[in-house]
Backbone as XML, in Angstrom:
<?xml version="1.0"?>
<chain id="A" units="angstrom">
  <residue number="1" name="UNK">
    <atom name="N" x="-40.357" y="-8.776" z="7.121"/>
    <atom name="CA" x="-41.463" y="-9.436" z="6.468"/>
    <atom name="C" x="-42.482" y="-9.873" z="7.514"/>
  </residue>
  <residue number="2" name="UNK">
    <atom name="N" x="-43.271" y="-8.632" z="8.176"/>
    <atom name="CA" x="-44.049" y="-9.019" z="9.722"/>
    <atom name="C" x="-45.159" y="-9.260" z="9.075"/>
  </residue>
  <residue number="3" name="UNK">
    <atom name="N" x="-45.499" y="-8.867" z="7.264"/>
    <atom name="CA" x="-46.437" y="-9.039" z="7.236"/>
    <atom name="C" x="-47.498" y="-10.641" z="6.721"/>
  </residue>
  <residue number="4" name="UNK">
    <atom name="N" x="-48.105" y="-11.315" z="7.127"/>
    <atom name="CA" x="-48.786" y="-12.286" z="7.215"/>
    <atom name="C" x="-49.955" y="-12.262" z="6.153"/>
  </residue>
  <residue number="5" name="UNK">
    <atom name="N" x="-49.928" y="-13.347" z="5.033"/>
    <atom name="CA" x="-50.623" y="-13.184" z="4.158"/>
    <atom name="C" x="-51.641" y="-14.385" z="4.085"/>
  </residue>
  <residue number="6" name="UNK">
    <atom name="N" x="-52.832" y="-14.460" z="4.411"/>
    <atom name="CA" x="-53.272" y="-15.887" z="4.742"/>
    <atom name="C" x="-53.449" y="-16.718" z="3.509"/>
  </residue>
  <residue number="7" name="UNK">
    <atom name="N" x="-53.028" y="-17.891" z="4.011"/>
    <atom name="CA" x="-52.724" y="-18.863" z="2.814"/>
    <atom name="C" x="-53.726" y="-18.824" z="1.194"/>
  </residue>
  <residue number="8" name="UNK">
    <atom name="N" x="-55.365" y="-18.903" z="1.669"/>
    <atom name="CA" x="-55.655" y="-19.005" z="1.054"/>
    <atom name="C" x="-55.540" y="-17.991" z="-0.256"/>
  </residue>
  <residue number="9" name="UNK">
    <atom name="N" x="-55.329" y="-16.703" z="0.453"/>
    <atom name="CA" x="-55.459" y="-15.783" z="-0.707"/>
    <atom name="C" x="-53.634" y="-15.774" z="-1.328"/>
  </residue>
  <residue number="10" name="UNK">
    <atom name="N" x="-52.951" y="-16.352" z="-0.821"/>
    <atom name="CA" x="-51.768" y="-16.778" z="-1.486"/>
    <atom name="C" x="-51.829" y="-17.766" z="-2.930"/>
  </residue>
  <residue number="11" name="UNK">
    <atom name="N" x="-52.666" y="-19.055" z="-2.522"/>
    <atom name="CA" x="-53.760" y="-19.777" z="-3.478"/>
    <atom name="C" x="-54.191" y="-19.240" z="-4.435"/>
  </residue>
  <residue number="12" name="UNK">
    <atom name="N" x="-55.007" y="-17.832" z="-3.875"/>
    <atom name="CA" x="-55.357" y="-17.653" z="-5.105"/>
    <atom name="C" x="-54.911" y="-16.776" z="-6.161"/>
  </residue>
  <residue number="13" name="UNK">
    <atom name="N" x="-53.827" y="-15.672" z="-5.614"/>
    <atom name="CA" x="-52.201" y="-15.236" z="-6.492"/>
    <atom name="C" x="-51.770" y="-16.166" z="-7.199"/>
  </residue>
  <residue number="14" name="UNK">
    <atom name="N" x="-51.374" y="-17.133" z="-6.791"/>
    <atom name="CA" x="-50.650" y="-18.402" z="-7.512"/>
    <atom name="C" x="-51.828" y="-18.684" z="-8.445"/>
  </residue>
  <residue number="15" name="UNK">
    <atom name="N" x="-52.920" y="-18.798" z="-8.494"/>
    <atom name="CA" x="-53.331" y="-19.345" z="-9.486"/>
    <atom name="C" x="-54.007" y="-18.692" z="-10.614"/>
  </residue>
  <residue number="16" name="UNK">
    <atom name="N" x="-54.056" y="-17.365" z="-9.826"/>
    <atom name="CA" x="-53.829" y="-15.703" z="-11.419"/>
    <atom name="C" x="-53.110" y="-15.849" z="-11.786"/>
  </residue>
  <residue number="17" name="UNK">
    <atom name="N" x="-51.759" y="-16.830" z="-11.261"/>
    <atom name="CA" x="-50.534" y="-16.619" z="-12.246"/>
    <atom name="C" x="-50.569" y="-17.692" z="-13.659"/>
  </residue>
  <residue number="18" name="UNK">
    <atom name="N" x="-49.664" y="-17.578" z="-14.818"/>
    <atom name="CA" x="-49.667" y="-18.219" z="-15.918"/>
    <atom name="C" x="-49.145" y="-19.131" z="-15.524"/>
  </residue>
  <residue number="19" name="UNK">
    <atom name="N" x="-49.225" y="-20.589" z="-16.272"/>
    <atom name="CA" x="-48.921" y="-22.196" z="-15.899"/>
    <atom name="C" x="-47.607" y="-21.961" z="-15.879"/>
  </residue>
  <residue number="20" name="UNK">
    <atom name="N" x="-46.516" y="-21.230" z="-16.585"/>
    <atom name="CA" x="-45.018" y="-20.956" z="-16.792"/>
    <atom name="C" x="-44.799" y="-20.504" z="-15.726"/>
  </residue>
  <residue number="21" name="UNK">
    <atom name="N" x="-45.587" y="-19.339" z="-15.187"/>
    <atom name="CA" x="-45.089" y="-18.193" z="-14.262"/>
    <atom name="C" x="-45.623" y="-19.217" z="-12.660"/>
  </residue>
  <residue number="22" name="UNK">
    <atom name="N" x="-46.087" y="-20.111" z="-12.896"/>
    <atom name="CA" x="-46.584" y="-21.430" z="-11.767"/>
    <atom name="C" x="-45.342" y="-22.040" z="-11.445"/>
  </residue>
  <residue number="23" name="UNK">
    <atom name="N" x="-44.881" y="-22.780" z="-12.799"/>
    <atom name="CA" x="-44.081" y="-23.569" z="-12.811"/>
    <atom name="C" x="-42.578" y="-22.839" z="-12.014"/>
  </residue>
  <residue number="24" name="UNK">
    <atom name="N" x="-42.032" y="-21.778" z="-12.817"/>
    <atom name="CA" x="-41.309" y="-20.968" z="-12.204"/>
    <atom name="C" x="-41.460" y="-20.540" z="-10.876"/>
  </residue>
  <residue number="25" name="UNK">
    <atom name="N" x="-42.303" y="-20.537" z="-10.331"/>
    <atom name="CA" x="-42.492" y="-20.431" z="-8.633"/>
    <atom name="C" x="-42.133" y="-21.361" z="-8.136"/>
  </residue>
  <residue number="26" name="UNK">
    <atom name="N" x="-42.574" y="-22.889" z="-8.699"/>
    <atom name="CA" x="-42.611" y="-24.091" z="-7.893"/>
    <atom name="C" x="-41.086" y="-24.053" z="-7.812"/>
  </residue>
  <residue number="27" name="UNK">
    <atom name="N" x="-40.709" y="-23.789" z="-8.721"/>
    <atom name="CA" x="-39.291" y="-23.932" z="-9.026"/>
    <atom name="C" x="-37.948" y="-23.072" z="-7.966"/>
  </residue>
  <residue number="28" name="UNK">
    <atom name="N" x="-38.313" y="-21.953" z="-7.775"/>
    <atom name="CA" x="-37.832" y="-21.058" z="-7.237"/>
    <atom name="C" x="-38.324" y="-21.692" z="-6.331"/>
  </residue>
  <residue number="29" name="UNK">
    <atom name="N" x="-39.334" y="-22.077" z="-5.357"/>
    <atom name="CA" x="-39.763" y="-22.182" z="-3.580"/>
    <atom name="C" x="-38.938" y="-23.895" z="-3.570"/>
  </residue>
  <residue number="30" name="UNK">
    <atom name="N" x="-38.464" y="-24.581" z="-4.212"/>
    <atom name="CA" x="-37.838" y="-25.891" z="-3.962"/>
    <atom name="C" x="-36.568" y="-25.603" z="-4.446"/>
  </residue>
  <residue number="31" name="UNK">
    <atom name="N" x="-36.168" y="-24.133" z="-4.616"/>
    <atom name="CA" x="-34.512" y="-24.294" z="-4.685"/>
    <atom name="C" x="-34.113" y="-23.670" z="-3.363"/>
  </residue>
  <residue number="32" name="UNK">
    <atom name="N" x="-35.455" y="-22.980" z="-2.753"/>
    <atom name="CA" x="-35.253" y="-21.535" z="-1.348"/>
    <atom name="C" x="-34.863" y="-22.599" z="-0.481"/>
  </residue>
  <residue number="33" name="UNK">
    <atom name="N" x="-36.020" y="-23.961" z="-0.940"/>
    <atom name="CA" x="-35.613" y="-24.876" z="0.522"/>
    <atom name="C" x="-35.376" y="-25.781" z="0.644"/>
  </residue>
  <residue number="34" name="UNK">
    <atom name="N" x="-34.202" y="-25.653" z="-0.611"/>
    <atom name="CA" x="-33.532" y="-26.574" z="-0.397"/>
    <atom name="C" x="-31.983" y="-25.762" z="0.095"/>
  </residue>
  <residue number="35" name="UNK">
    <atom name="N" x="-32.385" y="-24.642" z="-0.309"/>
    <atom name="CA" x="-31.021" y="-23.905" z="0.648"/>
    <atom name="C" x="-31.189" y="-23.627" z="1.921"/>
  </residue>
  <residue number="36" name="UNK">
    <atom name="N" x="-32.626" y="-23.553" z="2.514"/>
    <atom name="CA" x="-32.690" y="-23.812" z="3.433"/>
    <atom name="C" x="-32.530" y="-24.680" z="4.329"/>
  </residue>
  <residue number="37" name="UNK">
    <atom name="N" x="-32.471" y="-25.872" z="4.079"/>
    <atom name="CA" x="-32.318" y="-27.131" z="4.159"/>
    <atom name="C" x="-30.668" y="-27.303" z="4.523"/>
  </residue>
  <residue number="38" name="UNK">
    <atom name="N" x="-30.150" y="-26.918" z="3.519"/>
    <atom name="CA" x="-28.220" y="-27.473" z="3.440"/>
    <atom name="C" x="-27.891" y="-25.832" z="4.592"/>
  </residue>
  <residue number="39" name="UNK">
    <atom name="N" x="-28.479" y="-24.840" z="4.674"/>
    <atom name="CA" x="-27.483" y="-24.052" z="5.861"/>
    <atom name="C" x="-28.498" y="-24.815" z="7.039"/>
  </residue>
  <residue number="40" name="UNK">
    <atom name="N" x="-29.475" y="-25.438" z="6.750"/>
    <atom name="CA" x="-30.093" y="-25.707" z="8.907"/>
    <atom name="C" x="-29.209" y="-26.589" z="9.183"/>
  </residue>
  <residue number="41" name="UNK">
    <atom name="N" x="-28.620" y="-27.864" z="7.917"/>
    <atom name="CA" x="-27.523" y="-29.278" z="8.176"/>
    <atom name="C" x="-26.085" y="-28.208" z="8.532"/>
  </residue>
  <residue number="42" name="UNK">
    <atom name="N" x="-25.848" y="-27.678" z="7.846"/>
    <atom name="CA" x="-24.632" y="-26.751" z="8.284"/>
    <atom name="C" x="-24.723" y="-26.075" z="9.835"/>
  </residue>
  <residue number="43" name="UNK">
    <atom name="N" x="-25.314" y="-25.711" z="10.296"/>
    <atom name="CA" x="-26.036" y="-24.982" z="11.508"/>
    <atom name="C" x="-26.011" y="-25.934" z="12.483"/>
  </residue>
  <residue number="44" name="UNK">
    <atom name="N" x="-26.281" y="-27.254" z="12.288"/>
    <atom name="CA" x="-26.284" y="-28.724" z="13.238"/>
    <atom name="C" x="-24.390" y="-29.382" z="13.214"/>
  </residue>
  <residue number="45" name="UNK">
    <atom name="N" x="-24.455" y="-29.358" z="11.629"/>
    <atom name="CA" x="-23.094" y="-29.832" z="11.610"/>
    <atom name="C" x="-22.169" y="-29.106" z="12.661"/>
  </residue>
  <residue number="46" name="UNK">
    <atom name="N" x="-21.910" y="-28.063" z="12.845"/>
    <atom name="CA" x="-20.721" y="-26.843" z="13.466"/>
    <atom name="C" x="-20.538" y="-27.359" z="14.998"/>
  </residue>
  <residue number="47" name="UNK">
    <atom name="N" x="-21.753" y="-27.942" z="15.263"/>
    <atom name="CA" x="-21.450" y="-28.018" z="17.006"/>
    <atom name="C" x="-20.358" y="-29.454" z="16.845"/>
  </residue>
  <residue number="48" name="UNK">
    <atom name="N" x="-21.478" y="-30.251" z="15.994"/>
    <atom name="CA" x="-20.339" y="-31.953" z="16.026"/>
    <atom name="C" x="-18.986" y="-31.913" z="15.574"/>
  </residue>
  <residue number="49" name="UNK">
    <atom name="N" x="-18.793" y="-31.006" z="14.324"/>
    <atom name="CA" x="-17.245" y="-31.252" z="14.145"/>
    <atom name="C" x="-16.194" y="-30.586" z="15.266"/>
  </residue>
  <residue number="50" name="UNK">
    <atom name="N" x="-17.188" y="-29.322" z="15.777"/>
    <atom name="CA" x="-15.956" y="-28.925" z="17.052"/>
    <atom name="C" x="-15.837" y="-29.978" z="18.127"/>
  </residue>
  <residue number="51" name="UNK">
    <atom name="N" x="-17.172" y="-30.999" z="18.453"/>
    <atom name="CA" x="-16.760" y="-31.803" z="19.402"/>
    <atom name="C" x="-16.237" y="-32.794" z="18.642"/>
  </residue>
  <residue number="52" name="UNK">
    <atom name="N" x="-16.082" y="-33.257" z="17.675"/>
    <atom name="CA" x="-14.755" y="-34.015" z="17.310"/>
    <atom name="C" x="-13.542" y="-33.628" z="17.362"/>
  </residue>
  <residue number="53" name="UNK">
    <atom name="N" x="-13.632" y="-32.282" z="17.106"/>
    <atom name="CA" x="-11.815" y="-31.786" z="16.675"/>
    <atom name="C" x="-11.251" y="-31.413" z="18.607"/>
  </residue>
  <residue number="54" name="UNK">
    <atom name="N" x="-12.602" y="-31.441" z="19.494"/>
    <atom name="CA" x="-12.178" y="-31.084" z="21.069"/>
    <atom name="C" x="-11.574" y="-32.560" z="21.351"/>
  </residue>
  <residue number="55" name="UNK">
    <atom name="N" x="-11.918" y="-33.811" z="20.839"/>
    <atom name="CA" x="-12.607" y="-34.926" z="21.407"/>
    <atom name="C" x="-13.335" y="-35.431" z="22.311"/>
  </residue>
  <residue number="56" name="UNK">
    <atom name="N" x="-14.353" y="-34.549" z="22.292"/>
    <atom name="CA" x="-15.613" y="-34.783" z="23.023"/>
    <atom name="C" x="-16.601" y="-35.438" z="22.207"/>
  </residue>
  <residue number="57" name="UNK">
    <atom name="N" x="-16.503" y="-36.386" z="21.121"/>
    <atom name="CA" x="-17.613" y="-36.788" z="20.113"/>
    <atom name="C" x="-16.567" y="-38.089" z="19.410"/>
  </residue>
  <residue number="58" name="UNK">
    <atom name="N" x="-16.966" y="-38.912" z="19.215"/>
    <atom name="CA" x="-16.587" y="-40.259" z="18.572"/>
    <atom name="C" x="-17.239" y="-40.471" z="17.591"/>
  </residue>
  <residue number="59" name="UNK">
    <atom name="N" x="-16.259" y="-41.092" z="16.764"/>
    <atom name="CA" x="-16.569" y="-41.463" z="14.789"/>
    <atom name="C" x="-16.632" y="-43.070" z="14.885"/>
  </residue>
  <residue number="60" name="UNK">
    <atom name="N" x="-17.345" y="-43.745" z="14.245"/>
    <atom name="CA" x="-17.031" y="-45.134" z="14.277"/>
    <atom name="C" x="-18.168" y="-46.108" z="13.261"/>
  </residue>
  <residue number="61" name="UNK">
    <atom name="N" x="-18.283" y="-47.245" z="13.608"/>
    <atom name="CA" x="-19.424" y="-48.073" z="12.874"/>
    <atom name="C" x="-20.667" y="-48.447" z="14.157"/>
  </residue>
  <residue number="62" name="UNK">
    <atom name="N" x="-21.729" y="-48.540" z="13.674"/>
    <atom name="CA" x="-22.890" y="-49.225" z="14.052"/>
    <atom name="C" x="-22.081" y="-49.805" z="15.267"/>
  </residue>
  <residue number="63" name="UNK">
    <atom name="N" x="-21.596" y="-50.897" z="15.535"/>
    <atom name="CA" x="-20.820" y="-51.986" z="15.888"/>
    <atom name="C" x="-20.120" y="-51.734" z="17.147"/>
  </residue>
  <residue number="64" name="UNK">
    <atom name="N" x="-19.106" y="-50.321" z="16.644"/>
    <atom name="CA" x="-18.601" y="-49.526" z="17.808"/>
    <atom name="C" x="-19.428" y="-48.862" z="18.906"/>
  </residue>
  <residue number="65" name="UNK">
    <atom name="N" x="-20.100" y="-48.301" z="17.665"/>
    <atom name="CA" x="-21.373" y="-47.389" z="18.941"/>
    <atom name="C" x="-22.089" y="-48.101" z="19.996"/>
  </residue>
  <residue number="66" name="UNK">
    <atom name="N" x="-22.654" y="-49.250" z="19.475"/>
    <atom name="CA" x="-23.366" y="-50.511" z="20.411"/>
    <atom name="C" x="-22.235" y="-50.470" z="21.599"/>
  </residue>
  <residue number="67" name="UNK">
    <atom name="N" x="-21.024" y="-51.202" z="21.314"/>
    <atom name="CA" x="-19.769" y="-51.788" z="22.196"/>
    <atom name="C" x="-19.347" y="-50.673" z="23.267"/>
  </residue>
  <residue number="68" name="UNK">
    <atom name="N" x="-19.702" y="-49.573" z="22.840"/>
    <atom name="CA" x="-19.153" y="-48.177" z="23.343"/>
    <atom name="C" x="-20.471" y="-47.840" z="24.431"/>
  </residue>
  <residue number="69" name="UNK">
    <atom name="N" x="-21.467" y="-47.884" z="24.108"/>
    <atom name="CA" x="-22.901" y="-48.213" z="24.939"/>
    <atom name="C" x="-22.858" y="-49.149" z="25.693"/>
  </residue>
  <residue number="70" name="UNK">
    <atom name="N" x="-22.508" y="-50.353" z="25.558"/>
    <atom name="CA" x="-22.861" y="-51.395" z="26.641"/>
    <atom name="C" x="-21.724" y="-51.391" z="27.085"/>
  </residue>
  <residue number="71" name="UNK">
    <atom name="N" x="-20.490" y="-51.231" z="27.196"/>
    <atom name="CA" x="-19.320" y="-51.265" z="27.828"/>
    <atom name="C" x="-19.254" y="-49.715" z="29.233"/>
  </residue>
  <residue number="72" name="UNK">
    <atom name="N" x="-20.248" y="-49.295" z="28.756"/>
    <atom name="CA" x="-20.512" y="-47.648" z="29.955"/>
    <atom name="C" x="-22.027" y="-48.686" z="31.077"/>
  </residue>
  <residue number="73" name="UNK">
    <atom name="N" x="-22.362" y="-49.165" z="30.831"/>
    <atom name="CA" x="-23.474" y="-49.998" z="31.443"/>
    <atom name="C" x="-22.902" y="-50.181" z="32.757"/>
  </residue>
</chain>
């Protein structure tokens, strides 16, 4: 998909389209990214749970994290 469609005339596709066939877009582009969204958190998640399961990464409260910070000082 190298090809590049400039916005505006994207604008104005979308708005040849029927208010249904609108709505149905909006609809479809906020489900793309929202899957986009949950694999980029998945993609971030993978590094932290391996450094938990190595124990190279610590689980805890607010409270700990502070104590765990100023106790390396």
């Amino acid at each position: 998909m190298n090809n590049v469609v400039p916005f505006q005339t994207v604008l104005e596709y979308v708005e040849a389209l029927s208010t249904e066939e609108q709505d149905l877009l909006l609809e479809l582009i906020y489900k793309r990214r929202v899957e986009q969204r949950r694999r980029e958190i998945a993609r971030n998640a993978a590094p932290t749970l391996e450094a938990l399961k190595t124990g190279k990464a610590k689980c805890g409260t607010l409270a700990d994290l502070r104590a765990d910070l100023l106790s390396q000082e």
